[in-house]
N, C-alpha and C positions, 0 to 999 in steps of 0.2 A: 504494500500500500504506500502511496505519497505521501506523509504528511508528516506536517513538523509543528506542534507544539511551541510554542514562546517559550526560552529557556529562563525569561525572569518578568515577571508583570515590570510592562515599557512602560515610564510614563512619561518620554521622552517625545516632543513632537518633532515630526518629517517638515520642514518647512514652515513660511507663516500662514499660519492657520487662515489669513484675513485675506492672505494673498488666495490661497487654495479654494475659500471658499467662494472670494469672487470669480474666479474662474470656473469653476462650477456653477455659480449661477448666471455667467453668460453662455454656458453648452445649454443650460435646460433653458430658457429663454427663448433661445434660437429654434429648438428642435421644437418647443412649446408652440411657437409662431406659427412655426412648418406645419406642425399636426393639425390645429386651429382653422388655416389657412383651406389644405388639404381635405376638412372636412365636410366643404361647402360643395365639395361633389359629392357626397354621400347619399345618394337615391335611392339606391336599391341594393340589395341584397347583394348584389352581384359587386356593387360600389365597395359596400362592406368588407365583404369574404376576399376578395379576388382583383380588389384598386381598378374592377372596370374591366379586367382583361384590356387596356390597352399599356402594359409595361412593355416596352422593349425588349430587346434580348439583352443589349449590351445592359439597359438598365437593370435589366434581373440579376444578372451577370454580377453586378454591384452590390445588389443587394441579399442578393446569396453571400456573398466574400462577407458582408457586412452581419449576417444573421448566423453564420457561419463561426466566423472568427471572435468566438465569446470572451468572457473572460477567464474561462480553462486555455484559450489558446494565447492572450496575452498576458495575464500576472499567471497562472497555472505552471505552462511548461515553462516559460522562462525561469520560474522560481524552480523548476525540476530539474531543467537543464543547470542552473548555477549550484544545488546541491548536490546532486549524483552524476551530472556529466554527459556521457555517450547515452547511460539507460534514460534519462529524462529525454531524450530527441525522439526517444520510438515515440514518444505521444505525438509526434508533428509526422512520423514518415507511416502511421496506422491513419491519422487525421487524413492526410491528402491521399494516398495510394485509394483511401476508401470512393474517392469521387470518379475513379473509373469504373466500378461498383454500379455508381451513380448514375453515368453516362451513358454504358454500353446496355445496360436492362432495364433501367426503369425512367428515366428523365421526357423522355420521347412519349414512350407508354403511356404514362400516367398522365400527363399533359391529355393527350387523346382519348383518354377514357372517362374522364374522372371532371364533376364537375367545381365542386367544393372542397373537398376532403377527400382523405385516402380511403372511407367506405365504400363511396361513389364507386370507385373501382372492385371493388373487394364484394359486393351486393350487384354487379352488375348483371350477373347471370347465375344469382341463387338464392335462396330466400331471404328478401329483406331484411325483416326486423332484426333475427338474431343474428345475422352476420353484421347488421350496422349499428347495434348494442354492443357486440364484440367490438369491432374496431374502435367506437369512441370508447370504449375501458380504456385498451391499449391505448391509444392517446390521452388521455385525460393523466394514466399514471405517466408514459415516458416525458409528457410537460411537466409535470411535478418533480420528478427526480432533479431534471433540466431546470426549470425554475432553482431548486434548492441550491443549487451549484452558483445561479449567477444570482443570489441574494446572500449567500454568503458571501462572496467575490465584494459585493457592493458592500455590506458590512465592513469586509477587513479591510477595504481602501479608503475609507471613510473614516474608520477607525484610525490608519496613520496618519491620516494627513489633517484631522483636525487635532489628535492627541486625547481622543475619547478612550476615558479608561473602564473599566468595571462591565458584568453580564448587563445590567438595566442599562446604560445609556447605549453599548451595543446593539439591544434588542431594540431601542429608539429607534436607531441611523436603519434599521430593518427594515422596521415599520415604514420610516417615511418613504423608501426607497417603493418599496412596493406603493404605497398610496400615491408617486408621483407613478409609476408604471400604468397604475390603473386610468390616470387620467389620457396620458396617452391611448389605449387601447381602446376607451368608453368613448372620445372621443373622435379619432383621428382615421381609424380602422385599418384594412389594409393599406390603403392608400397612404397614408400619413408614414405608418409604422416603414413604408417601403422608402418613401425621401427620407427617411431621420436615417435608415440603414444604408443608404447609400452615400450620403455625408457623411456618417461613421468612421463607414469601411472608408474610404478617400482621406480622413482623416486619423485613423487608425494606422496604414499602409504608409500616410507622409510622416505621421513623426515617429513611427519604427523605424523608416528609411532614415530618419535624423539620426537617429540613437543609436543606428549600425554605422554609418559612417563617422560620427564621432567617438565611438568604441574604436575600432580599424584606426582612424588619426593618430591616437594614444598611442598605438602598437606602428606607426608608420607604413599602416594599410597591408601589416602584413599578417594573416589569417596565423602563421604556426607559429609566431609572436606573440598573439592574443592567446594562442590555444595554449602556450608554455608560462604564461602569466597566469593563468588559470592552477595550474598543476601547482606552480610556488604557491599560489596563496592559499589552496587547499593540504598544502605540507605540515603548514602552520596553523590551522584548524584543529579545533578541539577533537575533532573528528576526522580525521584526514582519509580523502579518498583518492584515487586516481582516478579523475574526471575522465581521460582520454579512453580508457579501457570497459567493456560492457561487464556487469555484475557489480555494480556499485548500488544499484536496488535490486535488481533480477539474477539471478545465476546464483546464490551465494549457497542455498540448498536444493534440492527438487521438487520442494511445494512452490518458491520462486519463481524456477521454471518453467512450473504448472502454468501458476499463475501471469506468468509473462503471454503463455501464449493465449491463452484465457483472455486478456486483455488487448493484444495481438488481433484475435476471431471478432470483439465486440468491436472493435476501433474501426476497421476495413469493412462488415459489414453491418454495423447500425447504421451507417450515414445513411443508405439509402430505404433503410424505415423510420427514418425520424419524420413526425408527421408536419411540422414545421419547416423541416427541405421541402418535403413534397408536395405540400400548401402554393409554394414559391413557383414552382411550374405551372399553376391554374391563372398565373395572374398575365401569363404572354398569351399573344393572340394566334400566333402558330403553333404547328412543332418543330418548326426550324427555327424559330425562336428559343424555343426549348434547349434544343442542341447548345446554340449558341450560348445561351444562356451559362450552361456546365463548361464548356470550354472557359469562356470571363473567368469565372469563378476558378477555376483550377489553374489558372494563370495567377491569379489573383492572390490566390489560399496559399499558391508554392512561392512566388516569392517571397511573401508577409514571412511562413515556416524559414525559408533560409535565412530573413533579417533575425526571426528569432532563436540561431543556433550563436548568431554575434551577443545579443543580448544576455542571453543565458548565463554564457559563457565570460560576458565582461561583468555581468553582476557579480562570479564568480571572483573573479580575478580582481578589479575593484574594490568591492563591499565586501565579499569574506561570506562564506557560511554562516559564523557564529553571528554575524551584525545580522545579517539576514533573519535568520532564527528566532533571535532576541526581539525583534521587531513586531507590531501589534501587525495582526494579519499573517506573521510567521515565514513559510515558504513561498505566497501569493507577494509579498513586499517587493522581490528580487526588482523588478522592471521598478518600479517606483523610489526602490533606492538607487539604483545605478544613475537615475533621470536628473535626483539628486546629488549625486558626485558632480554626474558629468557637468551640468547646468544651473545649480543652484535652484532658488526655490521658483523660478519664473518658468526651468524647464518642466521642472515636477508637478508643477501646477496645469501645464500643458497636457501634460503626459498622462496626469490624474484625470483630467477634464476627457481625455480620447477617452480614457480606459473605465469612465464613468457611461458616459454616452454611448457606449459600448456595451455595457452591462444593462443598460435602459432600452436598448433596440433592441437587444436580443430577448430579453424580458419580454416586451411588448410583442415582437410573433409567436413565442410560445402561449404567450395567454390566447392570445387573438383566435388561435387555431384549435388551443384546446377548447376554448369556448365555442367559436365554431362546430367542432364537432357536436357538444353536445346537444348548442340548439339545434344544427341542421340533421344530427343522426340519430336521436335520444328522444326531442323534443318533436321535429317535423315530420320526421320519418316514422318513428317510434308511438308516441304518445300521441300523433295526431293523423299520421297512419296516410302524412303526403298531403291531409286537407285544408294546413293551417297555410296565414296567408304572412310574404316575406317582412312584412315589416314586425309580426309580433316576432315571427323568429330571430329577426337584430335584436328588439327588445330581450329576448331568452339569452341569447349571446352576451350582451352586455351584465346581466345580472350573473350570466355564469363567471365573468371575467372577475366581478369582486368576488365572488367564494374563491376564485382558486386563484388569489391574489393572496386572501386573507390564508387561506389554508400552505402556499409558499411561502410566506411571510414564517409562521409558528414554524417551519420544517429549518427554513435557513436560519433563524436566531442557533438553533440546535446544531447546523452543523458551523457555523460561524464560531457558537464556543468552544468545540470539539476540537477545533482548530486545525479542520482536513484538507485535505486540497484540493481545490474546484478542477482542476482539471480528472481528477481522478475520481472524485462523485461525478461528472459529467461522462467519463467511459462506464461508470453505471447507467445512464440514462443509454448510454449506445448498447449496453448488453440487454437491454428491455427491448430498445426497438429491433433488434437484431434479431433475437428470440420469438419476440408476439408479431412482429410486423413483416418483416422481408420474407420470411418460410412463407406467409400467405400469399404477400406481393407474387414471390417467384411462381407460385403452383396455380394461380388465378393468371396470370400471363401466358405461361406457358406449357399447361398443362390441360387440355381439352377436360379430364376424365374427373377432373377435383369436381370434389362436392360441397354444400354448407354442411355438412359433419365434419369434413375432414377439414373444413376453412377454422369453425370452430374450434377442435381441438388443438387446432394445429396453434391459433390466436391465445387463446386460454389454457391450453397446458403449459405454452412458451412463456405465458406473461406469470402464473404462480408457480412453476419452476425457478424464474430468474429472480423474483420475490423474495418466493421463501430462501432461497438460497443465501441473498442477499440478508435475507431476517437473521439468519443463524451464521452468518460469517463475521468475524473480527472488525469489520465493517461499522457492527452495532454492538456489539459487546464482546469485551473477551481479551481486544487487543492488549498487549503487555504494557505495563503502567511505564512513564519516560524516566527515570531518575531526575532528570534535573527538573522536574514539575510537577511531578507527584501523580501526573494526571493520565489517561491512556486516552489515544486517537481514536477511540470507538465515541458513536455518538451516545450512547448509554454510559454512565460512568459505575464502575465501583460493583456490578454485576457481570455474570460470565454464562451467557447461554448458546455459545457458540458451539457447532458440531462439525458445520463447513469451513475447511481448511483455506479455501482460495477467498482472493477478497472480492475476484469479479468473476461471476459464477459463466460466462459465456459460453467456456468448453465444454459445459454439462448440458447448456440450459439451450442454446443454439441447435447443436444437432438432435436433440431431445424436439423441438418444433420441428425440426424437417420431417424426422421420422413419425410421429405423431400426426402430421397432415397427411401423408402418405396412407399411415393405417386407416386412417379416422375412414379417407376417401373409401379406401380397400373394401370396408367391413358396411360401408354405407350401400345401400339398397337402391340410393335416389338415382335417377336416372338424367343424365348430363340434357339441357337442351339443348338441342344440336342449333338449332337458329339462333339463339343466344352465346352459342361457342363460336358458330361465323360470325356473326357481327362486333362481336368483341376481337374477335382474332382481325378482321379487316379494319375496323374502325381504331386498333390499337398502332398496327402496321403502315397504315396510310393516315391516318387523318380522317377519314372519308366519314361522315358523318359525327365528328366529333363539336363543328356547330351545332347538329340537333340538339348534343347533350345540354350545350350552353343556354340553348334557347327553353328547356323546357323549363 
């Protein structure tokens, strides 16, 4: 597992607070405008869900990178990469490799099939209600895990940069984080939440590019400079690793190992069942849009990854482990301390302000979507059985957005004191969609013979397999207490109900849903329709009637 505890309560502040905080309140201002702005086209359902289906490619392209690039992928692995070295970079090369995943089975596809949500697709050619009850579960949990990851994220950043100490004023900066998310989502909807991500990500991408080339400067632009400044100043760590060599979190035993590749399975294939990527395809008006779309983004995603192997790596070298550690926020601090070596409190303020704004976009499509789900697959399809008309269904949207704002909110104070790291709760949320979600995606694409039994089990075994697993792994209880804080990195303290050895349950829970769709279909009786198997297989292939879907 990632995670690093504070080796001594900080009460030391990261820059001036007054400076920090106005810069913070010119990102949420700005983005505030944007949504506001953005909101005056919100007509229809379709305005809502999907910003109109008139986004670009190149613009989705942006805002994939933008919805994409959370903050597991900028304070997360950077703080990974600057404690453990070579094993903290597998979170950026499992991150990107995952979007050809992305590209080559499902980006095209789903665009073509699917009008709102990932049910759309998954209920196309089998019995509604339970298979579009199943699919909003499965979203509604992999938004929450994802949630809890980027409110803790905003907790600990929040936490250094104003010098907020103790659980109660932590559990504040939560609260308000979330309450300012929700204002975004109730208001602004796809639309909005799509320009705040695209200045993000643009924003995010330029002052990485800052922080890597004034890292590089320091070393005279020379990579095995940096990389050998890193090694001395981990010599002299209380803890001293060898950054440059793999098994400095991974390899060290063979539950490790397990676990490595466990996390490995979840990383490469959750991307393309996160229902928040595949939300982001419904909003282009082609499928060559679509294409386009995934290319940006992998363009996008891989350079941001290699700015962040300079960063990681200079936080190391720079700032030190032990400064890192000791810092409120812990291993997430790295990028935000280094912003401050390199630049004083005007860069950090900067830096804090992307990586804020950044936690706010991403925030806002996971609600937007899991809410979506449940009014449009729960509420429209479900409880009203297709009759109800789209504006009460925004209205159900909007009310689901404060529950499972409030309900992230209570999940992240908990992992925020835990003191875990967002990038590593976030490849939990990949081992959810990986397990409930892509075994269906793949067998409903390209399987004539699947059934809604086998959709079912395949959705619902994956999703309380990767659960429970996650319930009884070190995860939530169990993990070994730190010496220097008395305290262990499970989110439960001071109880031990752990029986699963790995932290991210993927290599059980994964092929467990393949196999499980497989039978479910096997032992199933129902009989495929075959006019519903053409027209999904041609309609997913070409395009060809994928206006109708939109239009109905």
């Amino acid at each position: 597992m990632l995670f690093a505890a504070p080796a001594a309560p900080a009460t030391t502040t990261v820059g001036n607070p007054a400076v920090n905080i106005s810069i913070f309140g010119a990102f949420v201002l700005v983005t505030l405008a944007i949504t506001f702005k953005a909101s005056r086209n919100n007509k229809s359902a379709a305005d809502y869900y999907a910003a109109g289906r008139n986004i670009s490619g190149t613009q989705n392209g942006l805002a994939i990178a933008g919805d994409y690039l959370s903050a597991a992928s900028f304070l997360g692995i950077a703080g990974a990469i600057a404690i453990y070295g070579y094993d903290g970079f597998l979170y950026s090369v499992g991150f990107l490799v995952a979007w050809l995943v992305a590209l080559l089975l499902v980006a095209e596809l789903m665009r073509n099939t699917a009008r709102y949500t990932m049910a759309d697709v998954l209920a196309f050619r089998m019995r509604q209600r339970p298979v579009r009850t199943a699919a909003a579960t499965s979203t509604l949990v992999v938004s929450l895990f994802y949630l809890l990851a980027q409110m803790a994220g905003a907790g600990a950043l929040v936490t250094l940069l104003l010098g907020v100490t103790g659980e109660l004023a932590q559990a504040v900066v939560v609260i308000l984080v979330g309450a300012l998310m929700m204002v975004y989502v109730l208001v602004g909807g796809m639309r909005g939440t799509t320009y705040v991500q695209i200045i993000k990500a643009t924003l995010l991408i330029a002052g990485a590019a800052v922080m890597t080339v004034w890292v590089l400067g320091k070393y005279g632009f020379n990579l095995s400079a940096l990389l050998g400044g890193a090694v001395e100043t981990s010599a002299t760590q209380a803890t001293p690793r060898d950054v440059l060599s793999p098994g400095g979190q991974y390899g060290a035993t063979s539950i490790s190992k397990l676990d490595f590749i466990s996390l490995a399975l979840a990383l490469v294939f959750g991307t393309a069942g996160l229902p928040h990527v595949l939300m982001r395809f419904y909003t282009v008006p082609t499928a060559k849009d679509a294409r386009r779309s995934v290319v940006w983004a992998i363009w996008l995603i891989g350079i941001f990854y290699l700015f962040s192997l300079v960063i990681g790596y200079g936080a190391g070298a720079l700032v030190g482990a032990d400064t890192i550690l000791a810092a409120p926020g812990a291993v997430n601090a790295a990028a935000p301390l280094l912003a401050f070596e390199l630049g004083g409190t005007i860069l950090l303020g900067v830096i804090a302000g992307v990586a804020f704004a950044t936690i706010l976009a991403v925030v806002a499509g996971l609600t937007i979507t899991a809410s979506a789900s449940f009014a449009h697959d729960i509420y429209a399809s479900v409880i009203k059985k297709g009759q109800g008309n789209p504006e009460a269904e925004v209205k159900v949207a909007r009310i689901a957005a404060v529950v499972i704002g409030a309900i992230s909110i209570g999940l992240g104070i908990l992992a925020l004191q835990a003191g875990l790291n967002i990038a590593f709760l976030v490849a939990l949320a990949f081992a959810i969609a990986a397990s409930a979600n892509l075994p269906t995606i793949i067998y409903t694409l390209f399987w004539q013979r699947f059934t809604t039994q086998g959709a079912l089990w395949s959705i619902y075994g994956g999703l309380i397999a990767c659960v429970t697993l996650i319930l009884f792994s070190p995860v939530v209880s169990g993990a070994p207490v730190n010496p220097a804080t008395g305290k262990s990195p499970s989110l439960i303290q001071n109880v031990d109900f752990s029986w699963f050895p790995l932290n991210n349950p993927g290599l059980v829970s994964i092929p467990l849903s393949f196999f499980l769709g497989w039978l479910g279909t096997k032992l199933s009786k129902e009989q495929p329709d075959e006019l519903k198997n053409a027209e999904l297989e041609v309609r997913a292939l070409t395009g060809i009637g994928a206006e109708k879907a939109v239009a109905h």
